[in-house]
VEXPA-900415 format. One line per field, with one value per residue (C-alpha): x, y, z; residue number from 1. Coordinates in nm, 2 decimals. Layout:
N
px: X, ...
py: Y, ...
pz: Z, ...
k: NUM, ...
This chain:
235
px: 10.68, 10.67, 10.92, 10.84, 11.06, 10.92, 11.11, 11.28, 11.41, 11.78, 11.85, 11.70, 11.91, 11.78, 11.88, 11.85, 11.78, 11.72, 11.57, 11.82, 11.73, 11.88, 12.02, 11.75, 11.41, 11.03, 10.81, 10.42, 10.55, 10.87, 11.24, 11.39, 11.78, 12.11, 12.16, 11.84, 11.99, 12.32, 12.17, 11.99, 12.28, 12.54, 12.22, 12.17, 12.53, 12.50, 12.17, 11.98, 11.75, 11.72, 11.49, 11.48, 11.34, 11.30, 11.44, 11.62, 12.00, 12.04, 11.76, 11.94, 12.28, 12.10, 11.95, 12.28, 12.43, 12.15, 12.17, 11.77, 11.93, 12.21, 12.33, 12.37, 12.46, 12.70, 12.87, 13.15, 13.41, 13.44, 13.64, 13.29, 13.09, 13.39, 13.30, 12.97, 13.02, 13.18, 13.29, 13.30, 13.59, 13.61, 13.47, 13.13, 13.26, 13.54, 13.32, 13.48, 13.18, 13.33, 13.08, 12.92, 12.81, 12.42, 12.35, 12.00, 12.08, 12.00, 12.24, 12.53, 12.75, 13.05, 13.20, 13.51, 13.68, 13.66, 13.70, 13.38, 13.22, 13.18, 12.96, 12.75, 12.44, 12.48, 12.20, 12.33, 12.15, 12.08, 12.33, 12.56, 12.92, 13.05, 13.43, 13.67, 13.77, 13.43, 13.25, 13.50, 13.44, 13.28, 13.27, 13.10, 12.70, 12.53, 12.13, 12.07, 11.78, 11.58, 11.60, 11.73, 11.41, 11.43, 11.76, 11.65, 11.33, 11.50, 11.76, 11.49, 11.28, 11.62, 11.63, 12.00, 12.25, 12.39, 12.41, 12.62, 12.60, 12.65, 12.49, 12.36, 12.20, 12.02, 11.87, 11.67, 11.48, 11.42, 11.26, 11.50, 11.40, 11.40, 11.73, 11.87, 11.70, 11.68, 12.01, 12.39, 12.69, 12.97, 13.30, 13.44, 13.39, 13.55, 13.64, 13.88, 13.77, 13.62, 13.52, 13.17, 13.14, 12.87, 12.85, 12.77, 12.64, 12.90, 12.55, 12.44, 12.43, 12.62, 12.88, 13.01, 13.01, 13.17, 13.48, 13.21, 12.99, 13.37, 13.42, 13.09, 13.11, 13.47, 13.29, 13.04, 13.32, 13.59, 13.32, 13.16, 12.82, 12.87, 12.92, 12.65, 12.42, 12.55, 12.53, 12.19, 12.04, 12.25, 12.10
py: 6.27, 6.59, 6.92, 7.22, 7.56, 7.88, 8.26, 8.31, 8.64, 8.69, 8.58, 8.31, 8.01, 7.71, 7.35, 7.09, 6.80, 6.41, 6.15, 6.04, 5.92, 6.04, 6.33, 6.45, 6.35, 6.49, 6.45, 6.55, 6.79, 6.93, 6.88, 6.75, 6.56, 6.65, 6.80, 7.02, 7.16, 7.23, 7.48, 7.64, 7.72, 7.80, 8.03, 8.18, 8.30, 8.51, 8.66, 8.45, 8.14, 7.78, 7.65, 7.36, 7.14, 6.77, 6.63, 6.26, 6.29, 6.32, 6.56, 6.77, 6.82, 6.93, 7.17, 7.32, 7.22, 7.51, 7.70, 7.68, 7.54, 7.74, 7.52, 7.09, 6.91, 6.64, 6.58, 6.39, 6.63, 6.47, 6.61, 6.62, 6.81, 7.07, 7.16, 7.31, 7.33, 7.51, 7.30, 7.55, 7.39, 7.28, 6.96, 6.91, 6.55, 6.32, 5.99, 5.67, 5.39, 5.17, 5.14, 4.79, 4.57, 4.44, 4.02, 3.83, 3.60, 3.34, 3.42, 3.20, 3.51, 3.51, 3.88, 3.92, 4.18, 4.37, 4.18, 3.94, 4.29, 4.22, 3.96, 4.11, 4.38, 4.66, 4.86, 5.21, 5.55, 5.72, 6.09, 5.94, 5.88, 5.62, 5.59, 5.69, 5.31, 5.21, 5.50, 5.51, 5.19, 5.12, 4.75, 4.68, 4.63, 4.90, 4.94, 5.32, 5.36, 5.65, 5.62, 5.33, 5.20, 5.08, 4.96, 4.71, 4.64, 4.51, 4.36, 4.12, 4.10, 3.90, 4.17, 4.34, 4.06, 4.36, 4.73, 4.93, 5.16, 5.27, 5.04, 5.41, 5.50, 5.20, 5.04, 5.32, 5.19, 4.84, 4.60, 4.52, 4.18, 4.16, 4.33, 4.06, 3.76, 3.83, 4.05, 3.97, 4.21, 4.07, 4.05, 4.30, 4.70, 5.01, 5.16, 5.44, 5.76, 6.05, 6.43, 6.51, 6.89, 7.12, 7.29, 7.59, 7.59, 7.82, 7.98, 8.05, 8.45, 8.26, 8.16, 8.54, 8.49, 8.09, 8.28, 8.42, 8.08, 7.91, 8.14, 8.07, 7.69, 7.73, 7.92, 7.67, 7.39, 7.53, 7.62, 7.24, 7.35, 7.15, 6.85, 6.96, 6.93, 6.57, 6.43, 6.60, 6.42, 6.07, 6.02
pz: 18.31, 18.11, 18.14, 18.01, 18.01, 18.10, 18.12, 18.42, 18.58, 18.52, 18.90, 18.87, 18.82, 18.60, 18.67, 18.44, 18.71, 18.64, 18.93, 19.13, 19.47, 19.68, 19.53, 19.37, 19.31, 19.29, 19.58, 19.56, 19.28, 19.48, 19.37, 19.68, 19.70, 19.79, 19.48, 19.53, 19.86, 19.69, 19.43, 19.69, 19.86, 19.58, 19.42, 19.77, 19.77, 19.46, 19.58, 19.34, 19.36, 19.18, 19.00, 18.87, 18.53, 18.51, 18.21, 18.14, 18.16, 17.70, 17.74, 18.01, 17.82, 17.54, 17.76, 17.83, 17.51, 17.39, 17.66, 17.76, 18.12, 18.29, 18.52, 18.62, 18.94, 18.97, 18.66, 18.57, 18.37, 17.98, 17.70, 17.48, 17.82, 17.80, 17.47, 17.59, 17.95, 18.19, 18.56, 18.87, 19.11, 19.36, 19.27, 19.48, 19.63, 19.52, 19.41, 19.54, 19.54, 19.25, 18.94, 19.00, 18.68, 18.75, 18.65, 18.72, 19.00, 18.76, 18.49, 18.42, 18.28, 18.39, 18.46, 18.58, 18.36, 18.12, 17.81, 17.95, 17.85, 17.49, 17.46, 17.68, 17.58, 17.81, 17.96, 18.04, 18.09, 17.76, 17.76, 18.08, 18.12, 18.31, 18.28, 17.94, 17.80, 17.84, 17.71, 17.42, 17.33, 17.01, 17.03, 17.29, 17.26, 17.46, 17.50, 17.59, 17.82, 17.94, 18.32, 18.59, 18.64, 18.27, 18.33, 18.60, 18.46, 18.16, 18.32, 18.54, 18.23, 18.07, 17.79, 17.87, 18.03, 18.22, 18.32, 18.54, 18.83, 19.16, 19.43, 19.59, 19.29, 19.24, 19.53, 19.57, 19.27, 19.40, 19.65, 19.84, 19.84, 19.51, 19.51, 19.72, 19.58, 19.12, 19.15, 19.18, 19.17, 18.91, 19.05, 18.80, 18.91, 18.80, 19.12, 19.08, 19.22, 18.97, 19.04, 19.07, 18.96, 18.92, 18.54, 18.35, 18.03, 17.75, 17.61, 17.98, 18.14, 18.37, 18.19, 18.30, 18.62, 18.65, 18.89, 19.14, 19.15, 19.19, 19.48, 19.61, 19.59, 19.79, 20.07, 20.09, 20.11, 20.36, 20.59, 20.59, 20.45, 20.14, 20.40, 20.63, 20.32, 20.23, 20.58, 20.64, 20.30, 20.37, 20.77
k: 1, 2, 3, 4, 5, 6, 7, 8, 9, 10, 11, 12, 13, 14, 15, 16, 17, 18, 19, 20, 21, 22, 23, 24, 25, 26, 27, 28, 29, 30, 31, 32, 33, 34, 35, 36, 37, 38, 39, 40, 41, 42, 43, 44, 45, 46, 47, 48, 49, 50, 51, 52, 53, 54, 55, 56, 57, 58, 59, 60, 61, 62, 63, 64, 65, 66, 67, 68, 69, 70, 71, 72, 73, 74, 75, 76, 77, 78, 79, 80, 81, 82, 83, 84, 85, 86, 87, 88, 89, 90, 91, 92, 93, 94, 95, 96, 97, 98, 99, 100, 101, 102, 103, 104, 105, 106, 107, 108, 109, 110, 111, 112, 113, 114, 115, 116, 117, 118, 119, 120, 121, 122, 123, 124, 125, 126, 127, 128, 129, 130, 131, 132, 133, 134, 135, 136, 137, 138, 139, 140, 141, 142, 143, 144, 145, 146, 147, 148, 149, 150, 151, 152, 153, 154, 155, 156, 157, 158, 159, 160, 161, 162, 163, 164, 165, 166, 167, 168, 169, 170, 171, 172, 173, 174, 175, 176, 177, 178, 179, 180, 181, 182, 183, 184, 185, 186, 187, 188, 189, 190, 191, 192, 193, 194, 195, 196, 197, 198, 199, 200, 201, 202, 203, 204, 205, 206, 207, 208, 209, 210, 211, 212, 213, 214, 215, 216, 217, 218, 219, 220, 221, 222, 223, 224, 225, 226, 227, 228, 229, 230, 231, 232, 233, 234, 235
């Protein structure tokens, strides 16, 4: 799938957006998702509108990084993001599904912490963060992909002995009997809870007006539309 950037009035709000069933995804040529309903929303607040630009996750930070991409939807807050990035609060949801570590059902790899990590090649998402030790990790053997359908495809064509993710984010991208029959979950998971946060790229118009869009994204949250959104998209 190609992107492609074109000039956009100054109220119009661009989002750098990667596939992500359910929270965002293209349907006969329309962005539709959780996240999709959440731009909408905070854009409508300031009188402007969304729009939005497919782009792989590396390729959406360097987006921002540039500034040809104002804005992003569910990030997790980094050190390195900060740099070029700036994270309206309140966070968007508090994420507490742990991060699960993917084996074929056929594998005899044993996972149950984190040191069984490192003799293992790691699938992950090419431009993602997952959690600090492990993405600071420089000895551990990590395969960067372009998008989770590569990640499982390579992890059922035996080319990556693992890769990690949300069980939300992935079976959307599976049979689900092929989900329950070539994939196990390893017993080791990194489930403590993380921010998910909406962000402003520094080279951004908007980057002027990150206390407004803050405000906006409160109103949204004290009066449950933020959560009227979510429960719409889950049901």
């Amino acid at each position: 799938m190609s992107f492609k950037i074109t000039a956009q009035p100054l109220n119009t709000i661009i989002v750098a957006t990667h596939i992500e069933p359910p929270f965002s995804n293209i349907v006969d040529g329309i962005f539709i998702g959780e996240n999709i309903d959440i731009a909408h929303a905070l854009a409508a607040k300031l009188n402007k509108k969304a729009s939005f630009v497919y782009c792989p996750p590396a390729r959406c930070f360097a987006l921002l990084q540039s500034g040809q991409a104002d804005m992003m939807i569910a990030i997790r807050k980094t050190e390195t993001r900060k740099q070029f990035l700036q994270y309206l609060e309140p966070p968007i949801k508090i994420q507490k599904l742990p991060l699960q570590f993917y084996i074929h059902a056929d594998s005899k790899i044993d996972l149950n912490s984190y040191e069984d990590l490192h003799s293992l090649n790691i699938g992950v998402l090419r431009g993602a963060s997952y959690f600090d030790q492990f993405d600071q990790d420089t000895q551990l053997s990590k395969i960067p992909l372009t998008n989770y359908q590569q990640l499982v495809d390579m992890l059922l064509k035996g080319r990556i002995d693992t890769f990690l993710e949300r069980e939300e984010t992935i079976t959307p991208w599976v049979d689900q009997k092929v989900y329950n029959t070539q994939i196990k979950i390893a017993k080791f998971a990194y489930d403590k809870t993380v921010g998910s946060y909406i962000t402003v790229s520094k080279k951004s118009a908007l980057a002027n007006e990150t206390t407004l869009l803050s405000q906006a994204l409160k109103d949204l949250s004290d009066k449950g539309e933020l959560q009227a959104i979510v429960k719409k998209v889950r049901n």
